[in-house]
LUMKOLFI-555496 format. One line per field, with one value per residue: residue in one letter; chain; residue number from 1; x, y, z of N, C-alpha, C in turn. Coordinates in Angstrom, 1 decimal. Layout:
% residues N
r A:...
c A:...
k NUM:...
n_x X:...
n_y Y:...
n_z Z:...
ca_x X:...
ca_y Y:...
ca_z Z:...
c_x X:...
c_y Y:...
c_z Z:...
END
This chain:
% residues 59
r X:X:X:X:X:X:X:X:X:X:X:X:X:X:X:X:X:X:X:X:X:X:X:X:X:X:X:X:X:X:X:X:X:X:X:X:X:X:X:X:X:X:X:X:X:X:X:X:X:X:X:X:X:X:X:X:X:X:X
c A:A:A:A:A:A:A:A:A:A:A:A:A:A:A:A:A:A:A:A:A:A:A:A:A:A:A:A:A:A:A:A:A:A:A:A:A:A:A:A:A:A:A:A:A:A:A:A:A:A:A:A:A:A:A:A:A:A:A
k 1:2:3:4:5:6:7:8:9:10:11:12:13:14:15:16:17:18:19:20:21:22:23:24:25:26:27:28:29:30:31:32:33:34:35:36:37:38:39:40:41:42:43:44:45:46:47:48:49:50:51:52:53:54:55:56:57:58:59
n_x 0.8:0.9:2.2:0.4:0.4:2.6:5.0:6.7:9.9:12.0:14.8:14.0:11.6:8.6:6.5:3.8:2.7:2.0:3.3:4.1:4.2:4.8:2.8:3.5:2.8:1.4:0.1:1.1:1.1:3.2:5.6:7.9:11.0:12.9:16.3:18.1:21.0:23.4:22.1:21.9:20.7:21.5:20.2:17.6:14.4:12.3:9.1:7.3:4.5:5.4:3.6:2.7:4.8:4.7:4.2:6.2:8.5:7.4:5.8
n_y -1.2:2.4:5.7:7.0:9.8:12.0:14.7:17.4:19.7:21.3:20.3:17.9:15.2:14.0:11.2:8.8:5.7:2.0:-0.5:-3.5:-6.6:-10.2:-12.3:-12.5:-10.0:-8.4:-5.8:-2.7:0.2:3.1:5.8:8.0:10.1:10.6:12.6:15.1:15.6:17.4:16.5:13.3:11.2:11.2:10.9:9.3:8.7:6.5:5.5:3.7:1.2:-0.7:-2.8:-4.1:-6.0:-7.8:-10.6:-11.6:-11.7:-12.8:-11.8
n_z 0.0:-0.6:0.5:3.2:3.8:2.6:3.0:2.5:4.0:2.9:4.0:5.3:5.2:5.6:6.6:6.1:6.9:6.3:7.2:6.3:7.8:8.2:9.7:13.1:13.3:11.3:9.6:10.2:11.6:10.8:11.1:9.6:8.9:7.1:7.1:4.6:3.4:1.3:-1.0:-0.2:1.9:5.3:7.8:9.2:10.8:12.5:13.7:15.5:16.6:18.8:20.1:18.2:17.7:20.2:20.6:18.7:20.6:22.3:24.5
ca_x 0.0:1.2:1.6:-1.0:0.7:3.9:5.2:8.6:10.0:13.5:15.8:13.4:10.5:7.6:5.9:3.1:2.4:1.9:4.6:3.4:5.1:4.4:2.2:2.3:2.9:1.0:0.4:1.5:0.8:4.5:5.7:9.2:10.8:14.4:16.8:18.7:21.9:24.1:21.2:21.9:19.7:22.1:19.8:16.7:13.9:11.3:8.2:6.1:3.9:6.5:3.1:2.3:5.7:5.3:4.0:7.1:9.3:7.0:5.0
ca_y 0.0:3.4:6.4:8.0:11.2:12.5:16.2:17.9:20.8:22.0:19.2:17.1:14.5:13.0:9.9:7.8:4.6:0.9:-1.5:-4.6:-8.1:-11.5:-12.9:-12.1:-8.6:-8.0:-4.6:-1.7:2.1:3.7:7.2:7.7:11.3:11.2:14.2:14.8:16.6:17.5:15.5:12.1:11.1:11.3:10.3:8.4:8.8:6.0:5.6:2.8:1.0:-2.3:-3.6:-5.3:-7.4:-8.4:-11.9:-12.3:-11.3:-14.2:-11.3
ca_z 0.0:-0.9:1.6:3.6:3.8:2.6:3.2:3.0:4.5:2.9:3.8:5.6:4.7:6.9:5.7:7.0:5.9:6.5:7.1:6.1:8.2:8.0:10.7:13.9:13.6:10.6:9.5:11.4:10.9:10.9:10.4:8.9:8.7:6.6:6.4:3.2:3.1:0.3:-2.1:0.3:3.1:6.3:9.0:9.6:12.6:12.3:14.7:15.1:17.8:19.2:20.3:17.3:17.6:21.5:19.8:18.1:21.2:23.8:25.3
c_x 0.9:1.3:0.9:-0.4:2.1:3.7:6.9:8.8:11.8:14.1:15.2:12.4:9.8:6.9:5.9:2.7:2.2:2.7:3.9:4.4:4.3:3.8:3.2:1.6:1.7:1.1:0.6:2.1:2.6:4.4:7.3:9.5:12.7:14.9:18.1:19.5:23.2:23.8:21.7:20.7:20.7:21.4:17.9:15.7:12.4:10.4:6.8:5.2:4.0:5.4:2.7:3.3:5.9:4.9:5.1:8.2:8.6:6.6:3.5
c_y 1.2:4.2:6.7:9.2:11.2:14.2:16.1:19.3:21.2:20.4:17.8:16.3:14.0:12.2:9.5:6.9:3.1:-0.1:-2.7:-6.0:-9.3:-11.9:-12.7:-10.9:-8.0:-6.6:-3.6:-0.6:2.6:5.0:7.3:9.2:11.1:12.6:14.0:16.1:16.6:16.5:13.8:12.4:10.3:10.6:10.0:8.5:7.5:5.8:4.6:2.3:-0.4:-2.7:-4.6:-6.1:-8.2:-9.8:-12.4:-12.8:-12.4:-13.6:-11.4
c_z 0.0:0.7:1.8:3.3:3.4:2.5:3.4:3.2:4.4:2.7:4.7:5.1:5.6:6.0:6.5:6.3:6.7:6.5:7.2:6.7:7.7:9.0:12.1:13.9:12.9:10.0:10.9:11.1:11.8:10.3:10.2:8.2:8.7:6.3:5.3:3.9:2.1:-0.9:-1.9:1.5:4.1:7.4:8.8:10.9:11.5:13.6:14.2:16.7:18.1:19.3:19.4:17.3:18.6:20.6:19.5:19.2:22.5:24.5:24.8
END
């Protein structure tokens, strides 16, 4: 599935979207906000909600 939202701001990006796993986790709504500098992308913040992987992890 595509993103919900994308937006950028200069040297930044936010993007929301759907990370799709394999069973247990399943899907799971993520947001994902790369910074680009010198036309690379330097650093990375991702943001999700670990609950969907306690399953995998024996909680």
């Amino acid at each position: 599935m595509g993103p919900h939202k994308l937006f950028d701001d200069e040297d930044e990006v936010g993007l929301f979207y759907e990370f799709v796993t394999n069973p247990p986790a399943g899907t799971v709504f993520s947001a994902e906000s790369p910074h680009v500098s010198n036309r690379k992308i330097d650093n990375v913040r991702v943001v999700f909600d670990a609950r969907s992987f306690a399953p995998m992890m024996g909680n």
